[in-house]
Backbone as ProteinMPNN parsed JSONL, in Angstrom:
{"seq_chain_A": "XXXXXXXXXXXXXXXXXXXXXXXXXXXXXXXXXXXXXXXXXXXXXXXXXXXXXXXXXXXXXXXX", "coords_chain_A": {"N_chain_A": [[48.037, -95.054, 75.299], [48.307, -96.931, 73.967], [49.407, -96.032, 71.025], [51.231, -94.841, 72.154], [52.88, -97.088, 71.94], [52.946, -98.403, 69.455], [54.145, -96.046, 67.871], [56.672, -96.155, 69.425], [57.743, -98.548, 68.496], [60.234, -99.843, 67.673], [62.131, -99.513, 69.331], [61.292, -100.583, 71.445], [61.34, -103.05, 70.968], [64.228, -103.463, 70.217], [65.187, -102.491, 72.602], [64.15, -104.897, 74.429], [65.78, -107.347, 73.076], [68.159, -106.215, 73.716], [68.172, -106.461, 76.454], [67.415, -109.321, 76.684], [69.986, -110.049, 76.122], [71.641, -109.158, 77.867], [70.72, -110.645, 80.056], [71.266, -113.49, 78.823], [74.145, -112.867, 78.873], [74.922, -112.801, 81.489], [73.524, -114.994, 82.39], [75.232, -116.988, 81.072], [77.965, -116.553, 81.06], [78.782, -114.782, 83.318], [79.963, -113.596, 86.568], [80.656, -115.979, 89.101], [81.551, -115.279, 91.38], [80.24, -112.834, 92.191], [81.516, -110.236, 92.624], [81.639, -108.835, 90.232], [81.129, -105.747, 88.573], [79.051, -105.675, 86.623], [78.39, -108.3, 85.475], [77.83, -109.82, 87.832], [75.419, -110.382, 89.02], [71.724, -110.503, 88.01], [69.759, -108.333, 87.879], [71.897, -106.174, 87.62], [72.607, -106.926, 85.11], [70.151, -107.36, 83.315], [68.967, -104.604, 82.71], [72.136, -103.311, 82.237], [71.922, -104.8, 79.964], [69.688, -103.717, 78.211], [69.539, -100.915, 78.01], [72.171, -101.129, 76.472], [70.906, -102.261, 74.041], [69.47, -100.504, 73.0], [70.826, -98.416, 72.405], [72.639, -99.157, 70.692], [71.053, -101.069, 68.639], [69.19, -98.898, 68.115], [70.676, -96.854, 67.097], [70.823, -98.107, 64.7], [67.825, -96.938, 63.399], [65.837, -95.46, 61.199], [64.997, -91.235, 61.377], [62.496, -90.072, 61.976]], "CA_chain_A": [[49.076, -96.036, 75.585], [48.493, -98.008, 72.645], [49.617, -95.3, 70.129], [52.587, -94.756, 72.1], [53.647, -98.887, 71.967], [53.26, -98.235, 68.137], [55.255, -95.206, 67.861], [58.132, -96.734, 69.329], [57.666, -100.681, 69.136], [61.428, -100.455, 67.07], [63.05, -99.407, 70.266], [60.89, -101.459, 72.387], [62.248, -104.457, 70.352], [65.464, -103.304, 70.411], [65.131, -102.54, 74.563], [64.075, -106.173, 74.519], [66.805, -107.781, 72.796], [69.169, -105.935, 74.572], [67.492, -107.315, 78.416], [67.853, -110.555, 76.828], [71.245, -110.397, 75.752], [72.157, -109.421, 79.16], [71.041, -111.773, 80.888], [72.174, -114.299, 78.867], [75.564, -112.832, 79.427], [75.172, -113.493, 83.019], [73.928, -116.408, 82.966], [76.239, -118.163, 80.407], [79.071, -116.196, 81.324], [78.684, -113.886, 84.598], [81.123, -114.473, 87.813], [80.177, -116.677, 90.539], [81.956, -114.821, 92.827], [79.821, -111.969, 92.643], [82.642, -109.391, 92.477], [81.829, -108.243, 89.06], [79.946, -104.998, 88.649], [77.887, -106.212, 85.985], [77.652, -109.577, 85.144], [77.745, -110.27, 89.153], [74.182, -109.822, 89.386], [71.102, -110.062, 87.09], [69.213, -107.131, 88.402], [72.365, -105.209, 87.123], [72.84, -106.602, 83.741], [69.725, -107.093, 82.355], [69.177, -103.11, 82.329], [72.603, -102.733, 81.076], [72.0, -105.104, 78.443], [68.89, -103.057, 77.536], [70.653, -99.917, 77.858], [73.333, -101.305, 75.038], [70.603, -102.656, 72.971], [68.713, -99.416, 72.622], [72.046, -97.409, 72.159], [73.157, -100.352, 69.591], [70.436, -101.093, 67.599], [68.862, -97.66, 68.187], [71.8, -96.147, 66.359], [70.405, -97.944, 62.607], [66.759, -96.562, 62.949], [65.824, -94.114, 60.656], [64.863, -90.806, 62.089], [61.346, -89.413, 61.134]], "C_chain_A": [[49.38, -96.881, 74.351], [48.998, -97.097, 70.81], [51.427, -95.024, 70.666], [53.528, -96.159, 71.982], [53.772, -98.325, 70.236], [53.991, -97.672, 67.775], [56.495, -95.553, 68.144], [57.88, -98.326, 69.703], [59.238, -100.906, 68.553], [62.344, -100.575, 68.526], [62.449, -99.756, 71.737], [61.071, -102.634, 72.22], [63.586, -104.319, 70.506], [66.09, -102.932, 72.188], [65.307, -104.261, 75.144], [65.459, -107.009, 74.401], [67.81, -107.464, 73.465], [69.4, -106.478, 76.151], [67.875, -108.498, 78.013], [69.132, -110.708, 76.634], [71.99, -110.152, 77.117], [72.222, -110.239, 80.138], [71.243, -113.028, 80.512], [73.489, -114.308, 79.28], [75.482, -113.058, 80.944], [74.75, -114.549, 83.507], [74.732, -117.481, 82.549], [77.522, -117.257, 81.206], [79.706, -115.281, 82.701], [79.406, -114.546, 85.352], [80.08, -114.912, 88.571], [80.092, -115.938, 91.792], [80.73, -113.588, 93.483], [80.081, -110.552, 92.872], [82.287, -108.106, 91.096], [80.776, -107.301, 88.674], [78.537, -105.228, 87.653], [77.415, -107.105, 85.334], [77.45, -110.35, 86.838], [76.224, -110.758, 89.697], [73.266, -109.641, 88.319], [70.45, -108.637, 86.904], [70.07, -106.252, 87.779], [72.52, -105.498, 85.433], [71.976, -106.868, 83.096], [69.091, -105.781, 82.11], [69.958, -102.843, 81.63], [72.635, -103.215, 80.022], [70.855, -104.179, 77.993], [69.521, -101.926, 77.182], [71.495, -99.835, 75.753], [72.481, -101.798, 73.986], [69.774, -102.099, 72.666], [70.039, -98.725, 71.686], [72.283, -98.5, 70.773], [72.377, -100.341, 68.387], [69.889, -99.854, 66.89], [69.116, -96.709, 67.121], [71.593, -96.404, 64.583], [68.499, -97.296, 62.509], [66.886, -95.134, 62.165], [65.04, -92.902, 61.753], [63.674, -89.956, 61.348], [61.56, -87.943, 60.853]], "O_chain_A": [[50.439, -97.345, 73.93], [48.872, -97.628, 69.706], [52.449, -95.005, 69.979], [54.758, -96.145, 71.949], [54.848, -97.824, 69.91], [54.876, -98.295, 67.189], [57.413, -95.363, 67.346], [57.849, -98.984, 70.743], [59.708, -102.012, 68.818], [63.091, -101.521, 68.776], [62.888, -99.393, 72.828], [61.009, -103.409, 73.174], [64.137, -105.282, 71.039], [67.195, -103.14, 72.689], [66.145, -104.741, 75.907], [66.14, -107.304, 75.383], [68.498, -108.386, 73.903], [70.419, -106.781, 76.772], [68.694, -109.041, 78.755], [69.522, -111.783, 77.089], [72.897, -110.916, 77.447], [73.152, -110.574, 80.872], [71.415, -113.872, 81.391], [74.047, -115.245, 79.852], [76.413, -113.73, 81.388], [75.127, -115.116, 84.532], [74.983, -118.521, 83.159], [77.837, -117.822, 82.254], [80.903, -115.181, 82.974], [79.656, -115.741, 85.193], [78.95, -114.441, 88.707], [79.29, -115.856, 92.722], [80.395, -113.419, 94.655], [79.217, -109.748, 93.223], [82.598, -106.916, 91.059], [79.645, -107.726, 88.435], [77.358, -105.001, 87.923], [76.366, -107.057, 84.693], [76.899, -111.449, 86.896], [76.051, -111.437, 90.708], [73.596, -108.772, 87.512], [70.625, -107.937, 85.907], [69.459, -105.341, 87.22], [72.551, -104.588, 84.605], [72.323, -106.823, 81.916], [68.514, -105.819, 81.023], [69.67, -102.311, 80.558], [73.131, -102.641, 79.053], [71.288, -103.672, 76.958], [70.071, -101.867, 76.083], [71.454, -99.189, 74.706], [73.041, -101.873, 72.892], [68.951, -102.715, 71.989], [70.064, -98.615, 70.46], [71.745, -98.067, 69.754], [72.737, -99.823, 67.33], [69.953, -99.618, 65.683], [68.339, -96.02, 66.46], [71.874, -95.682, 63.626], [68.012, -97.285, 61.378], [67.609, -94.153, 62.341], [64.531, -93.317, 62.794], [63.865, -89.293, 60.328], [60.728, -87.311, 60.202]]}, "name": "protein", "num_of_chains": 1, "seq": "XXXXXXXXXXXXXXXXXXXXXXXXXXXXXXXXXXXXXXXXXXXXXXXXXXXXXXXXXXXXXXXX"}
């Protein structure tokens, strides 16, 4: 377990960042109403912020 945290800790930082950036976006900016598929709801956007901040950052790691 502890070999695989090492192996990928870039895109377990970059997973991170991405969870948080989501749910800041929903909580600074997300609807009230509830309406909105993914700032409506934390449960949905801090996944897709992880999601986008794998794919995002993801995208400058080098590739062994």
């Amino acid at each position: 377990m502890i070999e695989f945290l090492k192996k990928h800790r870039k895109e377990f930082i970059a997973v991170t960042i991405g969870s948080f950036a989501g749910w800041a976006y929903y909580y600074f900016v997300g609807c009230s109403s509830g309406g909105c598929m993914i700032s409506g709801t934390w449960y949905i956007s801090v996944p897709y912020g992880g999601l986008l901040g794998y794919l995002f950052l993801g995208s400058f790691l080098k590739k062994k």
